[in-house]
N, C-alpha and C positions, 0 to 999 in steps of 0.2 A: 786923729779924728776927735773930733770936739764933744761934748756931752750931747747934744742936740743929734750930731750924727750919730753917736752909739743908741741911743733913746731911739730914731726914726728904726736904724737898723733890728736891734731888740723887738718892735712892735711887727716888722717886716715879717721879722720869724715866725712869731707868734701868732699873730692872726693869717700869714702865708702869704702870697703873691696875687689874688684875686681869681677871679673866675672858678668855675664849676664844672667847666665841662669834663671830656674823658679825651682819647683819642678817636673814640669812633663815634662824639656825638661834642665838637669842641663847643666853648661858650658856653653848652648846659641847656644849649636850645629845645624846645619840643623836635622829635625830630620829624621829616614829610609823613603823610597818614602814606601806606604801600599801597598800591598802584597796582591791580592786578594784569599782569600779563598772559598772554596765549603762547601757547608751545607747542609747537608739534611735534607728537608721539610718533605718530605714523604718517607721512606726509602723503600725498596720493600715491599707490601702488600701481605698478602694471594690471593687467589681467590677468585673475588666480581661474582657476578649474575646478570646483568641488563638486564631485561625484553625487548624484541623487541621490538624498534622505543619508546624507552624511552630513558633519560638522565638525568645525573647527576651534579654536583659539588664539587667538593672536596675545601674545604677554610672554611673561608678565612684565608691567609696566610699575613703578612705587608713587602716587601721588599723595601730595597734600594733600587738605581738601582743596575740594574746586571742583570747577563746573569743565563737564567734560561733555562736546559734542564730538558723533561720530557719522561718517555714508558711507555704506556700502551702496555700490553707483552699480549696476545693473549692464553689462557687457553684452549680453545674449545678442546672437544674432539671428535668430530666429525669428516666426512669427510671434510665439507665445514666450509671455514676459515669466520671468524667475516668481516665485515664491520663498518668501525667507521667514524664520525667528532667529530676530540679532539683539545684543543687549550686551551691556558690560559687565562681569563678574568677576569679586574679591575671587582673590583662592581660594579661599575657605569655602565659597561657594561653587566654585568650580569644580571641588574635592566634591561636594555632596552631587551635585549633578552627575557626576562620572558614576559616582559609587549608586546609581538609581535613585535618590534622593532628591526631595524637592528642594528649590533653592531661589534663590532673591536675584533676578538681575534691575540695575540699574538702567535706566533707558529703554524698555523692554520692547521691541515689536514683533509681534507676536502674526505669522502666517502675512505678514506684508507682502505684497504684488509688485515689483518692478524696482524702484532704487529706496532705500531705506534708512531714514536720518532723523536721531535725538539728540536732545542735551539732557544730561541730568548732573545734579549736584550730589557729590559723592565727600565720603569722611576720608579722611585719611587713610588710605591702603593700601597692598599689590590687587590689580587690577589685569584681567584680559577683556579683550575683546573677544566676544561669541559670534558666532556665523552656521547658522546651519540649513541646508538645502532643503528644502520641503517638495521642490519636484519629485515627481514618480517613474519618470521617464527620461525628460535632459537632461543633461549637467549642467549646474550654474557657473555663468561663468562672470568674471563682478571686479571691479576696483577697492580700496578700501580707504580711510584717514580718519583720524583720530586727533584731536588737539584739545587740550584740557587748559584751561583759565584760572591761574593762582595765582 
């Protein structure tokens, strides 16, 4: 190898082979902005039974943040339609609920009449789903899903 080749080779070394990038981003490109996607948590449910002026949880579930829509769909086959408060709550807020304590849900609907559907934007956390029966008399009886967007 002649001075010229040992010279290119030497410079090869030192300033390296080109590019920037890594394995999980070659070239050193910006890489795409993320794309949020839907997932579902709970896909549609058969028909559940909840007993008058009792309630439930469905979870727990761990999200990122993201936007999290939920229906509880209204099954009764009766004349008179369900009565519900449904909503989505951290653990932490589920713990204070249980234990009589006031507590924060997300999506809140509060004494709704017949099928029952929000979205809210939630921080990153374990999460359930709330459901509880507000009739005084039937049982509710209801489908359920849940899909969160991150």
């Amino acid at each position: 190898m002649g001075r010229t080749g040992l010279f290119l080779l030497g410079l090869l070394l030192l300033v390296g082979c080109g590019g920037s990038g890594t394995a999980d981003n070659p070239g050193g490109s910006t890489p795409p902005p993320h794309v949020p996607t839907s997932h579902a948590i709970y896909p549609d449910t058969s028909a559940a039974l909840l007993p008058a002026g009792t309630g439930v949880s469905y979870g727990p579930f761990v999200l990122p943040s993201a936007s999290v829509s939920y229906t509880v769909t209204e099954r009764t086959t009766t004349l008179t339609q369900d009565s519900w408060d449904t909503g989505l709550l951290s653990n932490t807020e589920l713990a204070f609920l249980n234990a009589g304590q006031s507590s924060r849900a997300y999506g809140l609907n509060s004494n709704k009449i017949g099928t029952s559907t929000a979205t809210a934007n939630v921080p990153a956390d374990t999460y359930n789903l709330l459901v509880f029966c507000r009739n005084v008399v039937d049982d509710c009886v209801y489908s359920y899903q849940v899909t969160a967007t991150y």
